[in-house]
C-alpha positions as CSV (number, residue, x, y, z in Angstrom):
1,X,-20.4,1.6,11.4
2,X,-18.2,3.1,8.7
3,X,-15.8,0.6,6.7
4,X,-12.7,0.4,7.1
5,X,-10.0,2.7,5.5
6,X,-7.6,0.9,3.1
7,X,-4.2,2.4,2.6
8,X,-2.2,0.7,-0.9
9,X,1.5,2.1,-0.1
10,X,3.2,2.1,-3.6
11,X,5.9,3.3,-5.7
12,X,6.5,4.5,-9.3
13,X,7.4,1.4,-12.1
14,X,6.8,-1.4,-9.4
15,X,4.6,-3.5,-11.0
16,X,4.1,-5.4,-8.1
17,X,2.0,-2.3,-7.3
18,X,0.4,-1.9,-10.5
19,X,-0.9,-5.2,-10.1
20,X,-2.5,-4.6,-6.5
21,X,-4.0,-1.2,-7.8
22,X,-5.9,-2.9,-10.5
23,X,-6.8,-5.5,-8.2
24,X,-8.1,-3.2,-5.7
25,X,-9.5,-1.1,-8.8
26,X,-11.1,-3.9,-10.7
27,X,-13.0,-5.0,-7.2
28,X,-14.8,-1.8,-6.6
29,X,-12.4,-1.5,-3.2
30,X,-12.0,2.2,-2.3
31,X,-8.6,3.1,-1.4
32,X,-6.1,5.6,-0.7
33,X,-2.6,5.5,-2.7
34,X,0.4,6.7,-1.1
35,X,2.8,6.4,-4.0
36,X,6.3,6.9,-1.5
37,X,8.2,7.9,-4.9
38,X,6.1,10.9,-5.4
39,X,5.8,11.5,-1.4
40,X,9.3,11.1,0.1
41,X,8.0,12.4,3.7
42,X,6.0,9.3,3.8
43,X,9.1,6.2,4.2
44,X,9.3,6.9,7.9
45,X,5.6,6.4,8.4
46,X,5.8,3.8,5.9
47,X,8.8,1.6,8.0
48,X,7.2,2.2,10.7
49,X,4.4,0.0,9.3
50,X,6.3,-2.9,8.3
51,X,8.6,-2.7,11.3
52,X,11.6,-1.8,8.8
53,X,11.2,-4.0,5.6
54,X,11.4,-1.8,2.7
55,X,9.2,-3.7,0.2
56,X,5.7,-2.0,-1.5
57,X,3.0,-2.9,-2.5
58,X,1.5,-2.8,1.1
59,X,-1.7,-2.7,2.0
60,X,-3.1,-1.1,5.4
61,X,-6.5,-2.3,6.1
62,X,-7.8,-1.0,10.1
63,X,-4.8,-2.1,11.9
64,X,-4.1,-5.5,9.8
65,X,-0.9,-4.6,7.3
66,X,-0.1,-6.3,4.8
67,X,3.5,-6.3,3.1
68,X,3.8,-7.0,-0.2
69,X,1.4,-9.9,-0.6
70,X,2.4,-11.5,-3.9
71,X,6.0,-10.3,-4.1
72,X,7.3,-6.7,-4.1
């Protein structure tokens, strides 16, 4: 069975993101970053995730999603 894709949603200077990206980094956890600042087209994708909160860092793991975790 393959693992599970992660997903870190993020944006530029939020260092509530920085902090989950070395987390992540520091772990050995492979993941994809979606940094929305850079990648605009993403936010509806992105709300539709977190059922309209606009807060990052979140975290997609399978179909668990996790919105901002320890602040954002």
């Amino acid at each position: 069975m393959a693992p599970e894709k992660i997903f870190l949603y993020t944006k530029t200077g939020c260092p509530y993101c920085d902090a989950k990206r070395r987390e992540l980094t520091e772990s050995k956890t492979e993941f994809t970053e979606i940094n929305v600042t850079e990648k605009p087209e993403v936010i509806p994708e992105l709300l539709k995730l977190t059922k309209g909160q606009r807060k990052v860092p979140v975290l997609v793991q399978g179909s668990r999603v996790t919105i901002a975790p320890e602040g954002g």
